[in-house]
N, C-alpha and C positions, 0 to 999 in steps of 0.2 A: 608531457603536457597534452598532446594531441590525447594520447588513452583516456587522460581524464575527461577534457573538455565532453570527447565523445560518450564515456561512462554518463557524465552526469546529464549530457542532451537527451540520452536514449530512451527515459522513463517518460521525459515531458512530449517525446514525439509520439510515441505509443498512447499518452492520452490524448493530443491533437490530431492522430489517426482515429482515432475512435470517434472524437466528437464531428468529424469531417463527414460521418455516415448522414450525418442529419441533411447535406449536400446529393445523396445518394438512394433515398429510401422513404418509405411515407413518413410523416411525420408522428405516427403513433405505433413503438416499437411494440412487436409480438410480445404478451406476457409470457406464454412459452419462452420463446430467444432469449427475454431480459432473465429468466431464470435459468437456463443455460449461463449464459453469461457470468451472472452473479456465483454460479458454483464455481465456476471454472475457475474466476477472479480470488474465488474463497482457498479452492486447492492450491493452487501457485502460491498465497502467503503462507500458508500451514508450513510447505515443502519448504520454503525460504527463511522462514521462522528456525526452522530445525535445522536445515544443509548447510545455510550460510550464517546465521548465529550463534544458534545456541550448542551445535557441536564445535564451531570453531573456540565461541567463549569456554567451552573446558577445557577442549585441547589449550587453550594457551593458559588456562589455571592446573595444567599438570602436576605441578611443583607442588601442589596441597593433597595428594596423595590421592583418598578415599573423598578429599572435602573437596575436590576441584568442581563439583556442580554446584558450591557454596555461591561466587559470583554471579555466573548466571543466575542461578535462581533467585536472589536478591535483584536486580537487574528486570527478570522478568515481573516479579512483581510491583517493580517501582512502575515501570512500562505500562502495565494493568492501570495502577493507579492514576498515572498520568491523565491515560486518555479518558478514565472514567468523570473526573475533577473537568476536562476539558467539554465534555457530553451534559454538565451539569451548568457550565457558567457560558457557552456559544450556545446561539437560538437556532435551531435546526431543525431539517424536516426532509425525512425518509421516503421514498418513491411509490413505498405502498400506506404511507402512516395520513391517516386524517387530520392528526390534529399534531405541533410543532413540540418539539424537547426542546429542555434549559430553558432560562427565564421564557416573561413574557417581552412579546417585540412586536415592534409595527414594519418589521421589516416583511417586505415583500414573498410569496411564496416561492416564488424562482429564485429570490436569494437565498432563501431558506436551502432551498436542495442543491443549492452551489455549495454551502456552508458543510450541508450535511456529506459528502464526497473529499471536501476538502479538508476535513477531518480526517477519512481514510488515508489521507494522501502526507500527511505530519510523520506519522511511523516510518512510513515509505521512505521520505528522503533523508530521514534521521537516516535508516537501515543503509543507505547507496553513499552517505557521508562519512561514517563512521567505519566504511568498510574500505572504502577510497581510502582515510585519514590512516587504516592499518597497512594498508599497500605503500603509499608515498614513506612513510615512516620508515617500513622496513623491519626488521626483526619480530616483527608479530605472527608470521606464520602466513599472512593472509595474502594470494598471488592475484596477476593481475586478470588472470583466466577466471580464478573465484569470483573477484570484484565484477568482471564484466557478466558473470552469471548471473548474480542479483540483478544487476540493473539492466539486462534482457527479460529477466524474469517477472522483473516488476511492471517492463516495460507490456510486457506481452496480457497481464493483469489489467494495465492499466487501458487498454484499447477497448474492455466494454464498460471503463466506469465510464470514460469519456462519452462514448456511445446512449450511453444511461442516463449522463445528465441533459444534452444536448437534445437528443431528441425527443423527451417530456414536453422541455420546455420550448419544443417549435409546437408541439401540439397542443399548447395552451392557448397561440395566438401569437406566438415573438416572431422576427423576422429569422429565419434559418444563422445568416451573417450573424444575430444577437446570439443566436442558439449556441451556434460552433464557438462563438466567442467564451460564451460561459462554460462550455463544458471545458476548452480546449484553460480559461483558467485555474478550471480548478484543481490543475494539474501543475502548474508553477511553483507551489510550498514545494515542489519536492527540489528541485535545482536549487532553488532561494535556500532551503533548509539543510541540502547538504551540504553549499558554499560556506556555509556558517559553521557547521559543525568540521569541514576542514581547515578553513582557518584556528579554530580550536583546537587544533590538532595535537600541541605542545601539553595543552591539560587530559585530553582525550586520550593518548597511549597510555598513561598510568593505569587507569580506570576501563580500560577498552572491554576486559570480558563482561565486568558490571554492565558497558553503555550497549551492548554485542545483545547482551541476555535483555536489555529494556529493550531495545526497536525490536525485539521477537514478542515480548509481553504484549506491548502497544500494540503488535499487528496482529496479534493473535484474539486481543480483546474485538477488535474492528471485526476478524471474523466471526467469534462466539455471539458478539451482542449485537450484529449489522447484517453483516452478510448472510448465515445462515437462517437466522429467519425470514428474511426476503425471499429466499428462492424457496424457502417453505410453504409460501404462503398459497391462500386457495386449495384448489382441487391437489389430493394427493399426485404426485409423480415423481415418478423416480428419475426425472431426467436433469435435474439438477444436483443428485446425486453421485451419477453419473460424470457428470462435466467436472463435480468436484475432482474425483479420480484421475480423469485425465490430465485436469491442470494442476494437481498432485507431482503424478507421474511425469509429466512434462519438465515442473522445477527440478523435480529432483536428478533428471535425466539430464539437462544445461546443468547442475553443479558440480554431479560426479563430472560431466567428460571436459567441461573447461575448468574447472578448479585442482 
C-alpha cells in the first residue's frame, strides 16, 4: 500500500514543485527556459508512451502471434481520439495562443490556461493508474520498479508544466499564493484519475493492453498537437530540440533500469 500511495503522490508533487518556482523567480518566465522546458516535458512522454505502454501492451498480447500490436494500436488510436473529442468540447487556452479552443466561454483567461495544462495532465494519470492497476493485479507482466518509472517520469515532466502555468499567471497581476495554487491544481486529475481507474481494476485487466496502448495515444496526441508547437514557436532554435532528447533519453534511462 505504502508503493502505491507514494507511486500515485509522486506525479502530483512534481507538479506542485514546479509551480512553487513562482515563490522563487521573476514573475515572467524566460521564453527560452519555457521552451526548454516544454521539449524536455515533450521527450519524457514520447519515451513513456513507448517504454512503459505501448511495448509492454504487446508484450502481454503475445499470444496473437504476428497480430499482438493489433491492441495497442487500437488502444492508441482510441487515446488520439479521446483527447482530440476532449480539445473540442473544454474551453482552453495555450501559453503562446492569442485567441481560446473549444466552444466559446466567458471563462476567465487564467482559467483557460489552467484547463488547457489540465488536459495534459488526463493521459498522465489514466497512464500511472492503469499501470499501478497491472502491478496490484499481478500476472500482467507489469513490476513495481516499472510502475515507479512512469510515475518518476511523469513526475519529472510535470515540474515544468507546473512551472508554465504558475508563473504566467503571477505575471498577469495574481497574487503568487493564487499562482502556485493554479498551477499546483492543475496537476490533481492525475491522482483523482488514477484512484479511479484502480478502483476499475476488475474491468481494466481484461482490456489492459487496449487501455496500455490509449494512455500512450492520449499522450502522444498532447505531444504532436501541444507541446511541439510551443517550443516551436518564434525565432528558430534548436534548444528545445535538444531538451527533447534529453528528456527522451532520461525516461528511457528510469524504465530500462527500474523496470
Amino acid at each position: 500500500m505504502t508503493e502505491l500511495i507514494q507511486g500515485l503522490a509522486i506525479p502530483f508533487i512534481g507538479t506542485s514543485a514546479g509551480a512553487a518556482c513562482v515563490f522563487l523567480m521573476k514573475n515572467q518566465l524566460n521564453v527560452k527556459i519555457e521552451k526548454i522546458l516544454t521539449g524536455f516535458a515533450a521527450g519524457v512522454m514520447v519515451a513513456a508512451s513507448i517504454w512503459s505502454l505501448l511495448i509492454p501492451a504487446m508484450q502481454q498480447s503475445s499470444g496473437l502471434g504476428k497480430w499482438s500490436f493489433v491492441p495497442a494500436a487500437v488502444g492508441f488510436m482510441l487515446g488520439t481520439l479521446f483527447l482530440m473529442v476532449l480539445d473540442e468540447i473544454i474551453p482552453h487556452l495555450h501559453r503562446f495562443s492569442e485567441s481560446p479552443e473549444g466552444p466559446k466561454s466567458k471563462l476567465t483567461r487564467t482559467t483557460m490556461m489552467v484547463l488547457a495544462v489540465t488536459l495534459h495532465n488526463i493521459p498522465e494519470g489514466m497512464a500511472v493508474g492503469i499501470v499501478y492497476a497491472g502491478w496490484l493485479r499481478g500476472g500482467s507482466g507489469i513490476t513495481i520498479g516499472a510502475a515507479l518509472a512512469l510515475s518518476v517520469g511523469i513526475a519529472i515532466q510535470n515540474f515544468p508544466e507546473g512551472a508554465i502555468v504558475s508563473m504566467p499567471i503571477a505575471a498577469e497581476g495574481q497574487k503568487k499564493g493564487k499562482a502556485f495554487l493554479a498551477g499546483a491544481g492543475s496537476g490533481a486529475v492525475e491522482p483523482v484519475g488514477a484512484v479511479i481507474t484502480i478502483l476499475l481494476a476488475e474491468l481494466i485487466i481484461p482490456a489492459l493492453p487496449y487501455l496500455l496502448g490509449f494512455a500512450a495515444g492520449a499522450m502522444m496526441y498532447v505531444v504532436v498537437e501541444e507541446l511541439i508547437p510551443e517550443m516551436s514557436q518564434g525565432k528558430h532554435s534548436n534548444m528545445g530540440t535538444i531538451a527533447f532528447s534529453i528528456g527522451f533519453l532520461l525516461m528511457m534511462a528510469l524504465d530500462v533500469a527500474l523496470g
